[in-house]
C-alpha positions, -999 to +999 in steps of 0.1 A: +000+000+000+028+026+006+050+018-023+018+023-047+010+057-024+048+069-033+048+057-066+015+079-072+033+107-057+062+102-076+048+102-109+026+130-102+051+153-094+070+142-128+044+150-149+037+185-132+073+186-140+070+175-179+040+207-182+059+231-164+089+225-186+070+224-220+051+255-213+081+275-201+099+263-238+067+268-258+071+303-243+098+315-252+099+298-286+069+313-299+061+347-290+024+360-289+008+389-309-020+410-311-052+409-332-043+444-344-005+429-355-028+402-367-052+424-390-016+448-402-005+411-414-035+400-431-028+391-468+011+397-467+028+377-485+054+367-464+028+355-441+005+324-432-020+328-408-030+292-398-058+277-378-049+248-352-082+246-340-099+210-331-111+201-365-148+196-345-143+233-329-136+248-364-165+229-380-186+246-353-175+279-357-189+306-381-161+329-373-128+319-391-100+341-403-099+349-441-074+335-459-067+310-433-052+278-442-064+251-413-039+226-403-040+193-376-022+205-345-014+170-335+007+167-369+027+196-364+058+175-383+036+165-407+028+203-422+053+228-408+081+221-439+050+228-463+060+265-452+090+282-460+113+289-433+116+328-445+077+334-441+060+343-406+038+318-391+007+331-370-011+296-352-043+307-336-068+282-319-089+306-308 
């Protein structure tokens, strides 16, 4: 009973570890903007404003950014050399 109590303890405090660290790299990797820098942006050419929204919440919404490409958040690796790395990136989910 009080190796499976510590084992709990243990792996609970290693995955508030694991969140902690990922959000602290995701931000300072990916900085955040405005929806004014957002609407300056709009139809640039050296940018790609892309929706990462759960395909279910962007088939439910009627408000979607135009010109928006959608992409699958969980394949990140799968889209992201589609872009070139000289163009700006905006990911909304929102």
């Amino acid at each position: 009973m009080m190796k499976s109590w510590l084992f709990r303890v243990v792996l609970m405090m290693a995955m508030v570890a694991l969140v902690a660290g990922a959000a602290a790299a995701g931000d300072a990797a990916a900085p955040r903007i405005g929806k004014e820098d957002v609407k300056a942006r709009l139809g640039a050419a050296d940018t790609s404003i892309i929706d990462v929204r759960a395909v279910s919440d962007w088939k439910a919404s009627k408000l979607k950014i135009k010109g928006a490409v959608r992409e699958d958040p969980s394949d990140v690796d799968g889209w992201a050399s589609r872009y070139p790395k000289n163009r700006t990136l905006i990911l909304y989910c929102a």
